[in-house]
C-alpha positions in Angstrom: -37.6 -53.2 20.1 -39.3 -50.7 22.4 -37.2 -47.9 23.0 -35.4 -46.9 26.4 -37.0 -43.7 26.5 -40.4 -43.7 26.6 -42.0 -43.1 23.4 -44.5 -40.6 24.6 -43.9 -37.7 22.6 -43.8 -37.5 18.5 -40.7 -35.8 18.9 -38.8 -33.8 15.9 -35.6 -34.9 14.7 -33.6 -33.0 16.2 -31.0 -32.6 19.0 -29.6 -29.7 20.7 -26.4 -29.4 22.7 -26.2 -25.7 23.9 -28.1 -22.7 23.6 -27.1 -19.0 23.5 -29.7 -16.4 24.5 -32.7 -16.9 21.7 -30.9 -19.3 19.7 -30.3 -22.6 20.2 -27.4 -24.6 18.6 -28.3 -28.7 17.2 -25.0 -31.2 16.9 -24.4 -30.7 13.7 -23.7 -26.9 14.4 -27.1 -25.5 13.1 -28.3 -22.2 14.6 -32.1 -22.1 15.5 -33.8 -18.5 16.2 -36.2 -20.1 19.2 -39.5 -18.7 19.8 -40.7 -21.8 21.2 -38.9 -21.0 24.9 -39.4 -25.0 25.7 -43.3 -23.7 25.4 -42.7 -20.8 27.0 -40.4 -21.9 30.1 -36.8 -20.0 29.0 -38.2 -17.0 29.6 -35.0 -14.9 29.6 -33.2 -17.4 26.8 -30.2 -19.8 27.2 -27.8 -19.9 29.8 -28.4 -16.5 31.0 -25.5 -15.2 32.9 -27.5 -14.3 36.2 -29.1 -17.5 35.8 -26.1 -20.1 35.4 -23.9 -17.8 38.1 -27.1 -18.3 40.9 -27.1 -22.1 39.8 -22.9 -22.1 39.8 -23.0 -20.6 43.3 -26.0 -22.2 45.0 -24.7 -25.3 43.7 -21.7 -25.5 45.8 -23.1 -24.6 48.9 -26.5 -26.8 49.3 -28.9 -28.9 46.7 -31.5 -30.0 49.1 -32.3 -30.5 52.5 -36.1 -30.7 52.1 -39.1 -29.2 53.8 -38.5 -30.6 57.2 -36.3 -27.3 57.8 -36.7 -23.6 56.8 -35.8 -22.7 53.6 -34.2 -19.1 53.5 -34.5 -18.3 50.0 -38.2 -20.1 50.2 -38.6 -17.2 52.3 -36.9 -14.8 50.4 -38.7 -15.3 46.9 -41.9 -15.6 48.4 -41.6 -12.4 50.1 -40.7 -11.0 46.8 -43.6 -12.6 45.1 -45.7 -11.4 47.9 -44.7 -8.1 47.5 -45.2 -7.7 44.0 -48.3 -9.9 43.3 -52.4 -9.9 45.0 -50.6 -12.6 47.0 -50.2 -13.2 51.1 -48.7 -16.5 50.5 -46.7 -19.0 48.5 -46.3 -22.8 48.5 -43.4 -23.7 46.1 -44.0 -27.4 44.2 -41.8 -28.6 41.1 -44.3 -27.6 38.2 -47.2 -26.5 36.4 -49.9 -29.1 37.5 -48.2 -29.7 40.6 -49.3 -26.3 41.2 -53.0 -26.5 39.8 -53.1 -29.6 42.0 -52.3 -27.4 44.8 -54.8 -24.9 43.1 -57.5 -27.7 43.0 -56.6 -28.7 46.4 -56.8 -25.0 48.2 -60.3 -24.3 46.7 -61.9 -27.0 48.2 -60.2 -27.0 51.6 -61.0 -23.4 51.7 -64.3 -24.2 52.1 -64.1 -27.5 54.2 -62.3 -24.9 56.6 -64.8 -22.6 56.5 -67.5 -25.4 57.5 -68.7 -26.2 53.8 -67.3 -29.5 52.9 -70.4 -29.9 50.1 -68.6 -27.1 48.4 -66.1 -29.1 46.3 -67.0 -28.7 42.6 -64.9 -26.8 40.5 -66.0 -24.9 37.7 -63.7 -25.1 34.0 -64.0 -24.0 30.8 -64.2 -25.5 27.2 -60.5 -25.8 25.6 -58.3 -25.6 28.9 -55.3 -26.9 29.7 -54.4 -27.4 33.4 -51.7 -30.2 33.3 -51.2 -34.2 33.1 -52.2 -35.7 36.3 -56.0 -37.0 36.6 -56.9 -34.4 38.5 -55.9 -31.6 35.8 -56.6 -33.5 33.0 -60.2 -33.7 34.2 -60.5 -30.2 34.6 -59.3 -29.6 31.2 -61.7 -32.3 29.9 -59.8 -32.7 26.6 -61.1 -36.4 25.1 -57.2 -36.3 23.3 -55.6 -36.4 27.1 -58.3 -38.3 28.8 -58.7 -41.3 26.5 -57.3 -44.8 27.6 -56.8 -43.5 31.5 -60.0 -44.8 33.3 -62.8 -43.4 34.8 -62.9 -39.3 34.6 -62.5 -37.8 38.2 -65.3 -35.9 39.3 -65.4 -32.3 40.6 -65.6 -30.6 37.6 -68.4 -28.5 35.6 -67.4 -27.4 32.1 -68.9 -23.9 30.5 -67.7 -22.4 27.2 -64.8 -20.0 27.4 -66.0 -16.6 27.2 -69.6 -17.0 28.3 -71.0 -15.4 31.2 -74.4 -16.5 31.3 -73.1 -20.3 31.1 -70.7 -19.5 33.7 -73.4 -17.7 36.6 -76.1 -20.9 35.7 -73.3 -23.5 36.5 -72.8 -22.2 39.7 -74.7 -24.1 42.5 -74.4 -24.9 46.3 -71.7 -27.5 45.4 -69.6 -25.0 43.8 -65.8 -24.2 45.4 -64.6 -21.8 42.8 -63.8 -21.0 39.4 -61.0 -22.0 37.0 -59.8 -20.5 34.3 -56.8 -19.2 31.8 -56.5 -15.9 31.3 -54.5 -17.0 28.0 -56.0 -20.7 26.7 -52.4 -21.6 25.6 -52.1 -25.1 24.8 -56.0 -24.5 23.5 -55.4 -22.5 20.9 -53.7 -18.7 22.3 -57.4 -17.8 23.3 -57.2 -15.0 24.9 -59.5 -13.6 28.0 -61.2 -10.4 27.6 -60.3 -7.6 30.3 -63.9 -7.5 30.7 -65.0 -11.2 31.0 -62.3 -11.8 33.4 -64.1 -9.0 35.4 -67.2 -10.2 35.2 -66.0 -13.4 36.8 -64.4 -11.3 40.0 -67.9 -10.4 40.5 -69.4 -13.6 39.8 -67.2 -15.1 42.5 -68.1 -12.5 45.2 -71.3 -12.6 45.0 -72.1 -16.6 45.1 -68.8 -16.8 47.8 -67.1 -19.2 45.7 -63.0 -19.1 45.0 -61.8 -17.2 41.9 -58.2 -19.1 40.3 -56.4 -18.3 37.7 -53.8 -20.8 35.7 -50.9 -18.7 35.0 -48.4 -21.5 34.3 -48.1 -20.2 30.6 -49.4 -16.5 30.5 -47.1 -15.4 34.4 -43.6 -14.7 34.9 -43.6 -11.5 32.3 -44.8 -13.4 29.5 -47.9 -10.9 28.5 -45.8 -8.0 29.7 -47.0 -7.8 33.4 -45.9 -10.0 35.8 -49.2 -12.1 35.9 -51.4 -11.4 32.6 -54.6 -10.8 35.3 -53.2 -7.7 36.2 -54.1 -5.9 32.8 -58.1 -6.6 33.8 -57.4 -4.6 37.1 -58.5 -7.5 39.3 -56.5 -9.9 41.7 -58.1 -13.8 42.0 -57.9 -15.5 45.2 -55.5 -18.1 44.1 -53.1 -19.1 40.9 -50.9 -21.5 39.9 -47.7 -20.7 38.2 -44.4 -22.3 36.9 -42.9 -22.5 33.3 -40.8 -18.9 33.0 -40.6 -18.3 37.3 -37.4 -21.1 37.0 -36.5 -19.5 33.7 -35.4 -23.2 32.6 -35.1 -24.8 36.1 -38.2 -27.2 37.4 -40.2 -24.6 39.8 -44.0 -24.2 40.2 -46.0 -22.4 43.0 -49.1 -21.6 43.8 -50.1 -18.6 45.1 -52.9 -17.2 47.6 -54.6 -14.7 49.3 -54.2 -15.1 53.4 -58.1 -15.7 53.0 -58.1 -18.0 50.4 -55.0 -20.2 52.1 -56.7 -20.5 55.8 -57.4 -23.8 55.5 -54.0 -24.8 54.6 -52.4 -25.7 57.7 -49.3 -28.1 58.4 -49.7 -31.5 56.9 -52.8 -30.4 54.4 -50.0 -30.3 51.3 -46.6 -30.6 51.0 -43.8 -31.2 48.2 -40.2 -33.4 48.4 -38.6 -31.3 46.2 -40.8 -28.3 46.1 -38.8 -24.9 46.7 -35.2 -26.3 47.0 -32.4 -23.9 47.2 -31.2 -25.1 43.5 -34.4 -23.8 42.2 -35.1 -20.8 44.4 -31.6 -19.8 43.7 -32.3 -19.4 39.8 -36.0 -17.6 40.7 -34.5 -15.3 42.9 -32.2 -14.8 40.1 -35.0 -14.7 37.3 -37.0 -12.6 39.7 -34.1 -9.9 39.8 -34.6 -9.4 35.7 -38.0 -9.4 35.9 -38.4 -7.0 38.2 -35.3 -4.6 37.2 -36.4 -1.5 35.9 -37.5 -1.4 32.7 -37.7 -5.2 31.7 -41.2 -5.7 31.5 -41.9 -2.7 29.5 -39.8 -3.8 27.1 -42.0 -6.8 27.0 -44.7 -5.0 25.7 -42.3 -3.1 22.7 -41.7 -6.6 21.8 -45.1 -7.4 22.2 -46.6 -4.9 20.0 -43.5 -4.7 17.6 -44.6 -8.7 17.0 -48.5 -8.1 17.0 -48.2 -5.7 13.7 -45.9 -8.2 12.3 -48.3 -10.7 12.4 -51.1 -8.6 11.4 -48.8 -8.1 8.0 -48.1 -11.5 7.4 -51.6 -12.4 7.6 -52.6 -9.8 4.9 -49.8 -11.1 2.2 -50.6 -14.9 3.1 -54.6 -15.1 3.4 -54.3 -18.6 1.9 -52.0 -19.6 5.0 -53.0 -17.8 7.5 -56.8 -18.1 8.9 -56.8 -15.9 12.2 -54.1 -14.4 14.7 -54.9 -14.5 18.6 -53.4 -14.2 21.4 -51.8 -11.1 23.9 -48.0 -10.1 24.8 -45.4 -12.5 23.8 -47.8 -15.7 23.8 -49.2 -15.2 20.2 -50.4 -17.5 17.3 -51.2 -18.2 13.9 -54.3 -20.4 13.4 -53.5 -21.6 10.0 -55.5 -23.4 7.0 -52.2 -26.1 6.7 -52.4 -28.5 9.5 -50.2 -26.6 12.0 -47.6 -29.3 12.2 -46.6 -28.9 8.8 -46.0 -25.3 9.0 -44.0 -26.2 12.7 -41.9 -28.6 11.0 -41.5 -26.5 7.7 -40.7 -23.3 10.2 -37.6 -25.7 11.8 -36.5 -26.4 8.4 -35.8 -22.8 7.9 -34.2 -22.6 11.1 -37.1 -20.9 13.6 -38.9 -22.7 16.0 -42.1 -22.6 17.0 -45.0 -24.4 19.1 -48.3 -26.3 18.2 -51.3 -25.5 20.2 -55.4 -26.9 19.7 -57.2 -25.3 17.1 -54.9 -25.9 14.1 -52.1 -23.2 15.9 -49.0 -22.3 15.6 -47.7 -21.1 19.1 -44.9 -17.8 19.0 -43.8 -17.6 22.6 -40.3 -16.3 22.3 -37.9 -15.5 25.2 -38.8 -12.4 27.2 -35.4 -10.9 26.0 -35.7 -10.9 22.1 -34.8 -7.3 20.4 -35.9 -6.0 17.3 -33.6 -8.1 15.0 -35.0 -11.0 16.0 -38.4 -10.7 15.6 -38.0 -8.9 11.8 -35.3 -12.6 12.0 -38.5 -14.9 12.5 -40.9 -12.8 10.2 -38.5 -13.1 7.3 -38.1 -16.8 7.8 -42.4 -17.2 8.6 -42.6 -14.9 5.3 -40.6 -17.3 3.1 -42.2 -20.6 4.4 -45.8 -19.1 4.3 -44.7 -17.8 0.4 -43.4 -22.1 -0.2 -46.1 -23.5 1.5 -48.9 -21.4 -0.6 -47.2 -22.4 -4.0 
């Protein structure tokens, strides 16, 4: 009998029914240590008090009333974005390729604005990940997405990740911008270089094309800045984010440059349920820890506390272990084991983790984890890595 829910995801055996800051509790009263975030989207745990008291509150006063009226608190978090971010401007959608749609959608009405309809080509790169619908599964061009769904859409021009000379000869006069994750999450934790992400500022001015950045996975805090483009020293016209900005609750947005956004103009875009005061209630809320004083560089004591734990367990399990990548608190073992088995062996021992391309394991724990929870999962990843080597 085919089953109610529609089987496409090879889900683990297991059920949760509450969670409690990192940890999240499964029916039979099992405690998990989570450093999977629901890849990467509780970024300040479970039911966080601020969090569930905005929801509690907003919740009594007004769900939706859609985008056919002004939204106060649209207006209030994207002010505080604004402030706090390259940005001029901020459309809110319900998640992470909603908002590389609107990404996708901005670059080439930028220049159909501007007078330069021809320019509508989108350059990618190798190993992306920009979300489910055709239009973002084309840009990330992975075969294991694509397969069985039709003809690819056009639009898009694929370079390798990292390569500079690819990326200046794939430019041409059909080009409307560049695309690309400062952290390839879902293709492995490949990070960026400061330098290559540079370079590609540069590009971008001089052949007048749009520079975006995905930052569904690597914004909100997760690298230990509020959008992991900031440690190159460069803003990009436009990015899409979502994941961590509802800290749980469905929220993506794109954001842009007063440039960048000219062309979007009433009716070019819109959203049902983009930005309603449920969810702009929780990332006003999410937005108040993020930004609070301190927060973020705690992030990075995390960050680094993590990185030399990593570094250690790849020394004592060489046999396991094959690489370590990735920046802040997105990280990840690239192991010889097929990376599901470590996953599911990891759960056994009661810490969960994510699988990414390359053969990785994903460690994207909530922003708020301390000390004892990281030397928690290092024990546990220390044990398993010892079984699985035997």
């Amino acid at each position: 009998m085919f089953p109610s829910v529609m089987p496409t995801y090879a889900r683990a055996d297991l059920a949760f029914e509450k969670g409690e800051g990192v940890y999240l509790f499964a029916a039979d009263g099992r405690r998990y240590l989570d450093f999977a975030s629901g890849v990467a989207v509780n970024a300040l745990g479970h039911c966080h008090p601020r969090l569930v008291a905005a929801l509690k509150t907003q919740a009594d006063k007004l769900w939706h009333c859609s985008n056919l009226y002004r939204v106060p608190l649209q207006e209030k978090v994207a002010g505080r974005l604004c402030r706090h971010s390259f940005a001029d401007t901020v459309f809110f959608c319900n998640s992470g390729a909603e908002a590389m749609e609107g990404v996708i959608k901005l670059m080439r009405k930028y220049h159909s604005h501007a007078g330069n309809p021809e320019r509508w080509r989108v350059v990618v790169a190798e190993g992306a990940f920009h979300g489910r619908t055709l239009a973002t599964l084309a840009a990330g061009g992975q075969e294991k997405h694509l397969k069985g769904f039709g003809p690819v859409m056009d639009g898009f021009d694929r370079v390798a990740f990292g390569n500079l000379d690819e990326m200046r000869r794939a430019i041409g006069p059909a080009t409307a911008g560049i695309l690309i994750e400062p952290v390839q999450g879902e293709g492995g934790v490949r990070a960026a270089s400061p330098d290559y992400l540079r370079a590609l500022r540069a590009i971008a001015d001089e052949f007048g094309v749009l520079l975006a950045f995905d930052e569904v996975q690597t914004g909100n805090g997760r690298t230990g800045k509020l959008f992991a483009h900031e440690w190159a020293g460069i803003t990009p016209d436009v990015l899409g984010t979502a994941k961590g900005l509802g800290g749980g609750f469905p929220l993506g947005a794109v954001l842009a440059s007063e440039k960048a956004a000219a062309g979007m103009t009433a009716g070019t875009h819109g959203s049902t349920f983009g930005g309603n005061p449920l969810a702009m209630a929780v990332a006003d809320a999410v937005l108040d820890e993020l930004l609070s004083d301190g927060f973020l560089d705690h992030v990075q004591r995390m960050a680094e506390m993590l990185a030399t734990a990593m570094d250690d367990l790849a020394r004592r399990h060489p046999t396991i272990i094959e690489d370590r990548r990735g920046t802040g608190l997105l990280r990840g073992f690239k192991t010889r084991p097929l990376n599901g088995e470590v996953v599911e062996a990891l759960a056994a021992d009661g810490l969960l983790t994510v699988g990414a391309g390359d053969n990785v394991v994903r460690l994207v724990p909530p922003l708020v984890i301390e000390a004892a929870h990281i030397r928690e999962a290092v024990e546990i990843m220390d044990r398993r890595f010892t079984s699985l080597a035997s």
